[in-house]
N, C-alpha and C positions, 0 to 999 in steps of 0.2 A: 332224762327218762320220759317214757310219753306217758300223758296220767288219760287222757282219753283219745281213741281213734274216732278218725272220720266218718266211718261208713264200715257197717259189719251187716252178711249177707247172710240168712241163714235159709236152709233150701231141706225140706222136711214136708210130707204130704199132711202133718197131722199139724192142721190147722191150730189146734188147742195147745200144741207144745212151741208152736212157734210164737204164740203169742207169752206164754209162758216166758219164752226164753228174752221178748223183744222187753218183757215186764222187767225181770234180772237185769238186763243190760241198761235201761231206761233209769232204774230206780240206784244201780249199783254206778249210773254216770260214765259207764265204759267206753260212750260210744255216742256222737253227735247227730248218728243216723243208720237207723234197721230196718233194711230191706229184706222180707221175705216171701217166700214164694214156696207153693203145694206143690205144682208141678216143676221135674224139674227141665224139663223141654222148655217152658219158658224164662226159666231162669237163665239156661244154656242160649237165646236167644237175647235176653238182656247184655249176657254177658260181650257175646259178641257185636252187637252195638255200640259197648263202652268200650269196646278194645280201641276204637280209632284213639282217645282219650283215654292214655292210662291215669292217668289224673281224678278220674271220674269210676275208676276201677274201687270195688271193695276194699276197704286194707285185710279184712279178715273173712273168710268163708267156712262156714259150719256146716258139712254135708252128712245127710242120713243115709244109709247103706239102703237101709231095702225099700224100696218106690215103687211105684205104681209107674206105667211108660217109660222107667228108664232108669235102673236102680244107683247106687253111690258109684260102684267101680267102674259103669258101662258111663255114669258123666265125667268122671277124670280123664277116661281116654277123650271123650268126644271134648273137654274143655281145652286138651293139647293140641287141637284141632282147631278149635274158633278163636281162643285167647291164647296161643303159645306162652306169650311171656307172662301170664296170671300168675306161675306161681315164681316168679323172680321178682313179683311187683307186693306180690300180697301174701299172704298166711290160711293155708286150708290145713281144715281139722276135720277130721270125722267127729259127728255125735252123733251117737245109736246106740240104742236098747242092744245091743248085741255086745255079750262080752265073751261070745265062742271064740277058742281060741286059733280055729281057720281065720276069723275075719282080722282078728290083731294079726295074725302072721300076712294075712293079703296084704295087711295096709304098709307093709316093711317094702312090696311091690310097686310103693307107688312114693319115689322119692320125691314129690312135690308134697308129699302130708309133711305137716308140722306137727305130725298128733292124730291121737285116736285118743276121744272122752266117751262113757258111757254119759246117755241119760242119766236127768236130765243136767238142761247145765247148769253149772254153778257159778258164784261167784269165785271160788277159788281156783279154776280153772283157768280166770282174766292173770292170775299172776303168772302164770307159765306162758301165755298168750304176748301179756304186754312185754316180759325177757325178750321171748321170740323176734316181737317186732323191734325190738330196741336194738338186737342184733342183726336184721336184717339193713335198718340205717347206719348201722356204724359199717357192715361191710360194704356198705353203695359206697360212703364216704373216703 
């Protein structure tokens, strides 16, 4: 079982929640490196950067729905675009303050989520996280 990942991405305009969330992941050991980004146009340009290197790819991606330049659902199409194999490689989650139940039935729309968390996150959410990933290595294998 994996007790902590490589690299978790979180992609969230509100500056104070990402660093929240970098503080959980930091303190709770989940994760050996948090990279996050306000905008997600340049997150969507990081990404496709690391795509030469999936190695260098996220393991896990926390996206917030409603954004500024380019909301949650308008960057999952655009990541199937620059990072096709992102979500065969890694684990995307929605986190958002939205728990209308339009946005949970969107997210059934978009078979690369692993998940929809409300805000903010929790520790108890890495246990549903690290399963995920634990069953994504066992089906590569």
């Amino acid at each position: 079982m994996i007790e902590k990942l490589q690299t978790i991405m979180l992609v969230d305009d509100d500056p104070a929640l990402n660093w929240i969330s970098g503080k959980i992941i930091e303190i709770g050991g989940f994760a050996e490196n948090v990279i996050d980004f306000i905008n997600p146009k340049e997150a969507l340009d990081y990404l496709k950067n690391k795509n030469i290197n999936k190695e260098e790819l996220p393991n896990v991606l926390f996206l917030d729905i409603n954004m500024p330049y380019i909301n949650g659902w308008d960057f999952l199409q655009e990541l199937r675009v620059v990072c096709p194999h992102f979500s065969k490689d890694s684990l995307i989650y929605i986190l958002t303050s939205s728990d209308f139940n339009e946005d949970v039935e969107r997210a059934k729309n978009f078979p690369e989520l692993s998940g929809y968390f409300v805000k903010p996150l929790s520790p108890d959410y890495f246990r549903e996280v690290l399963l995920s990933m634990n069953s994504l290595i066992v089906s590569k294998q």
